[in-house]
N, C-alpha and C positions, 0 to 999 in steps of 0.2 A: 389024860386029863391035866391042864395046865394048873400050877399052883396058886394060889392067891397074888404073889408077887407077879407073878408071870400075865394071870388075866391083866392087871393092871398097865404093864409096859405096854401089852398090845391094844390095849384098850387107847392110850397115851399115843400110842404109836400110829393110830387110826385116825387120830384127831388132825383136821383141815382148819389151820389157824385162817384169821377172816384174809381176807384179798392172797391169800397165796395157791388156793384151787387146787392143794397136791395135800397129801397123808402128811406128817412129819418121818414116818417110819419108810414112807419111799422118796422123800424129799435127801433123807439122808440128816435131816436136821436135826435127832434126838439124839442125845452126848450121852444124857442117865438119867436115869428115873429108877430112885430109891426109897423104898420103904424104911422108916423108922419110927417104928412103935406108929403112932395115929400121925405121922407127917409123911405126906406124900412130896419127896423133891425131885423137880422135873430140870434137867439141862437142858437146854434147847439154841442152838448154834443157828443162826437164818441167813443167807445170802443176801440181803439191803438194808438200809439202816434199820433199827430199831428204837431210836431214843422215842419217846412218849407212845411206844406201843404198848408197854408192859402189863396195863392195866386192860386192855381191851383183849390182849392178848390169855391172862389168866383166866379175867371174867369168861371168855369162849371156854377155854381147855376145862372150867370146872363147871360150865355150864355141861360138857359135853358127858363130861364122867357122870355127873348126875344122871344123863339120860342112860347111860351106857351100865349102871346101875353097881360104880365104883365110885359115887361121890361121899363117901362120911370120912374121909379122911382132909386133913387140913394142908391145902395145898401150897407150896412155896416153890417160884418159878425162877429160873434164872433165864436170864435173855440174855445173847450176844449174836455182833452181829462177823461176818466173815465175810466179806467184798469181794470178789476177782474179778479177774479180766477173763473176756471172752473174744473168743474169734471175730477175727474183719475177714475182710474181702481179701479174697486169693490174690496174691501177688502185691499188699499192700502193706508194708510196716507201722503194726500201732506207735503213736508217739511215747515220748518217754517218758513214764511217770504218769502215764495217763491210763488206767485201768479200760475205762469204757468211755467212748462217744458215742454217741446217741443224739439221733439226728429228732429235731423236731418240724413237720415237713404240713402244706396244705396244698391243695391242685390250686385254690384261688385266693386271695388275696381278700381281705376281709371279714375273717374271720375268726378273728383274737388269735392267731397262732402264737404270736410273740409273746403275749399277754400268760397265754399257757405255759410256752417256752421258759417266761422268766420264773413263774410261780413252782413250776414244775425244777426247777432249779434250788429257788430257796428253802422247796418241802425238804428236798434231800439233805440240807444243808442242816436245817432246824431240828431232820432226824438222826443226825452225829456225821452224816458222810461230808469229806471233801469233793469240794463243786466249786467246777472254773464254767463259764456262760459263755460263748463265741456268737456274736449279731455279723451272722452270712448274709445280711440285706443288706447288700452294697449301695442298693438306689434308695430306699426304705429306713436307716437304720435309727431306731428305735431305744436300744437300749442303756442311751445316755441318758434320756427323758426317765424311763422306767427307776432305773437306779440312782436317779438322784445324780448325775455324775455330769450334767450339763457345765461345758468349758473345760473341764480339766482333762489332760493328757498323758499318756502313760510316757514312762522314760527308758531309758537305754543307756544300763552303765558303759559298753563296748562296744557302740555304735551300730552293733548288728544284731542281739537279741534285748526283744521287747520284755520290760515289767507287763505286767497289766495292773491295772487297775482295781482295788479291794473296794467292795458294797454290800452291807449286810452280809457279811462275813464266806463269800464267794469272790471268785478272780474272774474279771472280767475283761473283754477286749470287741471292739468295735470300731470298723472305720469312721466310725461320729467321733471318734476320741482324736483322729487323726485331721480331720474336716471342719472348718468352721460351720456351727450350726445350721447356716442359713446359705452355705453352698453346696450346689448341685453337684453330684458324682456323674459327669457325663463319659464311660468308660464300655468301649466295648466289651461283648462278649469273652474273650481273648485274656482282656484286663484283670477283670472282675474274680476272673478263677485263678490267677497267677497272685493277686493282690492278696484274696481269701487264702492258698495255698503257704503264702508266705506267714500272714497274720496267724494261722492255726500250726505249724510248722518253727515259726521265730519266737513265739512268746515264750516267755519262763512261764510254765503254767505249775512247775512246784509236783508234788506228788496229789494225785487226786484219783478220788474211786469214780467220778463221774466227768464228761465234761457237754455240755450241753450244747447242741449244735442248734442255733436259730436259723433253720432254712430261708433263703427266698422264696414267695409264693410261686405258686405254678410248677409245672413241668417239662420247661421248654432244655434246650442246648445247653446253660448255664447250669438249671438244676440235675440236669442229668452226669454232666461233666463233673461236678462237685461231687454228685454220686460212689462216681468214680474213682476221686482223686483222696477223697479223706476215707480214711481207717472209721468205719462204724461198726460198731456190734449190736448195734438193732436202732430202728427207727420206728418214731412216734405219727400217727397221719390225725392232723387237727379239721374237724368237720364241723358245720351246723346241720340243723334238721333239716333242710329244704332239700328240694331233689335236685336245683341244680350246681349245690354244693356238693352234695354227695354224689355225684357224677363225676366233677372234677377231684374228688377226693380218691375215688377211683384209678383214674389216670396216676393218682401218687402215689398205691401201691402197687401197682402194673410197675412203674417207676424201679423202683427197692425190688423186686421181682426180678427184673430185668439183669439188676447188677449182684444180685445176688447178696442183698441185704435183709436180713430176718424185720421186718412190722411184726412188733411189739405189741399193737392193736391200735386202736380207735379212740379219740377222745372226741366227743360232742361239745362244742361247746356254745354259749347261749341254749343251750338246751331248753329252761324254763324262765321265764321272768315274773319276779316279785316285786310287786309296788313296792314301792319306800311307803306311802303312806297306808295304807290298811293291810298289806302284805298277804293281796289275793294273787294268788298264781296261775300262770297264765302262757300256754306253748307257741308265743308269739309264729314260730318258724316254725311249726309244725312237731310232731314227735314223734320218737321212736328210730328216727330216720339211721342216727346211728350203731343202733341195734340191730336194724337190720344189715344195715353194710358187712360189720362184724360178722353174723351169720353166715353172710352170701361167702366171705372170704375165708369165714373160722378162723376171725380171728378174736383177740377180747375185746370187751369193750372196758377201755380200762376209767372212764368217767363220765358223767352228765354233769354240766359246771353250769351255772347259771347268768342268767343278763342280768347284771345287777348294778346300776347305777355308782354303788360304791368301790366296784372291783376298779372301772373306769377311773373314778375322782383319786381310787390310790395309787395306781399305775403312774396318773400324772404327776403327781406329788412326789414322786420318787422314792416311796414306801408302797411296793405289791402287796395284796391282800394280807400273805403268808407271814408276813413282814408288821404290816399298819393295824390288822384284826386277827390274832393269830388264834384267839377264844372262839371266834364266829363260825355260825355255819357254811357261811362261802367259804374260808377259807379250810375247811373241815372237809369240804371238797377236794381242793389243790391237793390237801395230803392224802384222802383214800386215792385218789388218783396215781399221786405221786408214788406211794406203796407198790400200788397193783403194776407201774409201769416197773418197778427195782424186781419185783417179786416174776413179774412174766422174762424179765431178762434174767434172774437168776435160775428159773427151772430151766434156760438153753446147758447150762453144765458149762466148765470152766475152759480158757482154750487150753487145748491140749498137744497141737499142732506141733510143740516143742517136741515133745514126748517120742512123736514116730519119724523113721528113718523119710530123708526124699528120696527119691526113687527119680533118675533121668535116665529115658528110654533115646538111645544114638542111633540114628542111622547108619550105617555100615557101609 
């Protein structure tokens, strides 16, 4: 028969904080959990950021001991968090200082990828991680507009590695920084992946636990090449409801399949729309549709973001949701999202690839 102390740790130890879907006791994330007199103190180490989770975080663990029928003690939590890196693609060197990249990828075009991209950037930012943004829409690129950063250009003390560009307290880099606004990238295929190659490759991107790859749309030559060529350790597939989005969203993780990239899960986005003015809501593009994707693939479904007129008016302003409405419920989105994608890349386990011997087999 276990002791009172003991019921307790495993009681703790049973406990599935919100968006991380794993035990603490098999997450490997409980440090200690000690009895003194009427205070129960919990350590709790988590693999993604943690800043403004603490409270949602306790309220669950002592909601849970309540049910577990070990709640009269007064609980006091500690939260930290412990970031690594994880495995890429065989045969491909992580950059340096760069913990994880994390491709954010859609089969079509249209469908707020970037909008995700950038939001899904500054949650991780706002929850203590360091976070650089890389805009891989060479024909498309976006993320000058988003960030505020329209005109200005990144420098080069040595003529051969890039600064980037600081916004809302992440490093950013984008061929728009390098392009006058209102010229056309006309660059072959060839181009395009040598151009991105060098931009992701030459920047000081600084020590960071995240860096966030803004895919091009689609699944053609370019995306698949890109696949290939950048070090990722899991990739994001951005979808709306319709069915012939989630067809080509399909095609994008067939994609990561292929090259043998872990998908992270699914993110729906316009998923529901809510007037501005009476705030009836409303499955403009149908629903569900990303739930079921996730299913069909097993993989998570890590958000349902909404169409919401204001996400648009901040994007352009050059303040993202995460950024311009950090109180609001859309942007309350961005971060359970944000969480769930840190938390599904941290139950892969850390790389370890260092650790074992290689092995080459010669012909004779």
């Amino acid at each position: 028969m276990s002791t009172p102390d003991e019921a307790l740790r495993l009681a703790v130890a049973a406990f599935v904080p919100p968006d991380l879907q794993q035990p603490l006791g098999e997450a490997g994330a409980l440090r200690a959990c000690t009895l003194d007199g009427e205070v129960l103190r919990v350590e709790v180490e988590l693999g993604f950021p943690v800043a403004g989770y603490e409270t949602q975080f306790t309220d669950a663990l002592r909601q849970h001991l309540v049910a577990a029928g070990a709640g009269s003690k007064r609980l006091e939590v500690v939260l930290r968090q412990a970031i690594v890196a994880h495995s890429v693609q065989r045969g491909l060197t992580p950059l340096k200082g760069v913990k994880n990249v994390i491709a954010v990828a859609s089969g079509k075009g249209g469908v707020g990828k970037s909008t995700v991209a950038v939001n899904l950037a500054l949650a991780w930012q706002a929850a203590g991680a360091r976070v650089g943004l890389l805009d891989a829409d060479i024909y498309g690129p976006s993320l000058p507009l988003m960030l505020g950063l329209v005109g200005q250009h990144p420098t080069s003390p040595d003529g051969k590695r890039i600064r980037p560009l600081q916004a809302h307290g992440i490093s950013a880099m984008s061929v728009g920084f390098l392009v006058d606004p209102g010229e056309a990238v006309v660059w072959r295929g060839p181009m395009v992946t040598s151009a991105l190659t060098q931009l992701l490759g030459e920047t000081e991107w600084g020590e960071l636990d995240y860096l966030v790859v803004d895919m091009p749309p689609g699944t053609g030559d370019i995306q698949l090449t890109l696949a290939q060529k950048v070090p990722v350790a899991g990739a994001v597939i951005v979808t709306t409801p319709q069915d012939i989005a989630l067809a080509d969203a399909r095609k994008g993780v067939a994609m990561f399949e292929k090259v043998a990239v872990p998908v992270l899960g699914v993110v729906e986005n316009m998923s529901l729309h809510v007037c501005s003015k009476c705030g009836h809501v409303e499955h403009i593009f149908g629903s569900g549709g990303g739930a079921r994707m996730a299913q069909e693939y097993h993989l998570e479904l890590l958000g349902e973001l909404p169409l919401d007129v204001h996400v648009r008016e901040e994007a352009d302003s050059g303040r993202p949701t995460v950024v311009a409405a950090p109180g609001s419920e859309r942007a309350a989105a961005y971060l359970r999202m944000a969480r769930r994608t840190a938390a599904a890349l941290a139950r892969r386990g850390r790389d370890r690839s260092a650790l074992f011997p290689k092995i080459v087999v010669e012909q004779s």
